[in-house]
N, C-alpha and C positions, 0 to 999 in steps of 0.2 A: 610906225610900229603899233599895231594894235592887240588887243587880250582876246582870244577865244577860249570858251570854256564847255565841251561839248561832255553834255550832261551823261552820255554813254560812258563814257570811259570815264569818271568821277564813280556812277554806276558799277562800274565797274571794278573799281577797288574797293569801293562799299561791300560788293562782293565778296574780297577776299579779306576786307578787316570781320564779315562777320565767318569767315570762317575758319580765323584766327579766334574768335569769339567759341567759338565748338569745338575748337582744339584746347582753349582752353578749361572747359567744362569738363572735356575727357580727360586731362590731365590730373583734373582736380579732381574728377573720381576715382582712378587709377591709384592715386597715392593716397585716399581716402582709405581707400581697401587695402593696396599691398605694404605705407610706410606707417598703418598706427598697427604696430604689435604692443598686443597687454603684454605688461612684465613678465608675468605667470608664464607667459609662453615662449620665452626669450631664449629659456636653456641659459648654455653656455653665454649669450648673448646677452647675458643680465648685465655683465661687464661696463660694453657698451651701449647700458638700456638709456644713459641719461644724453650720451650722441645724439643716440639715435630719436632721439624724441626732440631735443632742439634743430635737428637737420632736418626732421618732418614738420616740425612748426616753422621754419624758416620756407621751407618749400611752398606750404599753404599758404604762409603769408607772400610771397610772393605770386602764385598763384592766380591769387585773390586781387594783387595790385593788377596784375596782367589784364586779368578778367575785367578789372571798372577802366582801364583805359581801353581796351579795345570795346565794351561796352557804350561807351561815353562818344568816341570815334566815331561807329558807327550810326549812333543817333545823330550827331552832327552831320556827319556824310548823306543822311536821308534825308537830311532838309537841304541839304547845300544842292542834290539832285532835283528834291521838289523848286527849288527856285530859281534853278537855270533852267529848267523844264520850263516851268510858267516863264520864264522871262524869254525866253527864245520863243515859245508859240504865241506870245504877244507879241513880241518885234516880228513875227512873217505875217500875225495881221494886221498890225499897221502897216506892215512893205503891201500887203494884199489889195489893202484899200484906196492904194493910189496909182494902182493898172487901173487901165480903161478896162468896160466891159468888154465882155469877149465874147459871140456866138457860140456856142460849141455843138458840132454833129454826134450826135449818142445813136450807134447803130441805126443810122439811117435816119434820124430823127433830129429835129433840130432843136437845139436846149440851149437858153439862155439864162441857164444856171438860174432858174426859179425866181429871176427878176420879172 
């Protein structure tokens, strides 16, 4: 049994954690703007002004936690791509290095790959 780790598809959910990462940003400006109502402006809704202001600090504050995990995720997942990248195009040239040479015909020409 052995482990493959093909850096496309790692890349690839790096993808969508960073766009979990812009979902969250949107989120966070959405309720920037529509959950902080000044008092003054509550009307009738002065009632429930002290709700509504701990259900919007609760939302930002989560938010916020959403925001440094999927933040933190993604830098992790961009290194974890950068080193199965390098580690997989080192391991094909060492596999590279121990074929024989090869002649090879280039449009009617003969190339021995710049040996």
């Amino acid at each position: 049994m052995g482990f493959k780790a093909d850096y496309r598809v790692i890349d690839g959910y790096r993808q969508l954690v960073r766009r979990a990462w812009d979902d969250t940003q949107e989120a966070q400006g959405y309720a920037n703007k529509y959950c902080d109502v000044p008092r003054a402006d509550q009307g009738w809704l002065q009632l429930l002004g002290d709700a509504n202001e701990a259900v919007s600090n609760s939302v930002q504050d989560l938010l916020g936690r959403i925001h440094s995990v999927v933040n933190s995720a993604h830098g992790e997942l961009s290194g974890v791509v950068e080193h199965y990248k390098l580690t997989d195009t080192g391991a094909a040239a060492r596999v590279d290095q121990t074929y024989p040479k090869v002649d090879r015909i280039t449009e009617g020409k003969l190339d021995n790959g710049g040996r």
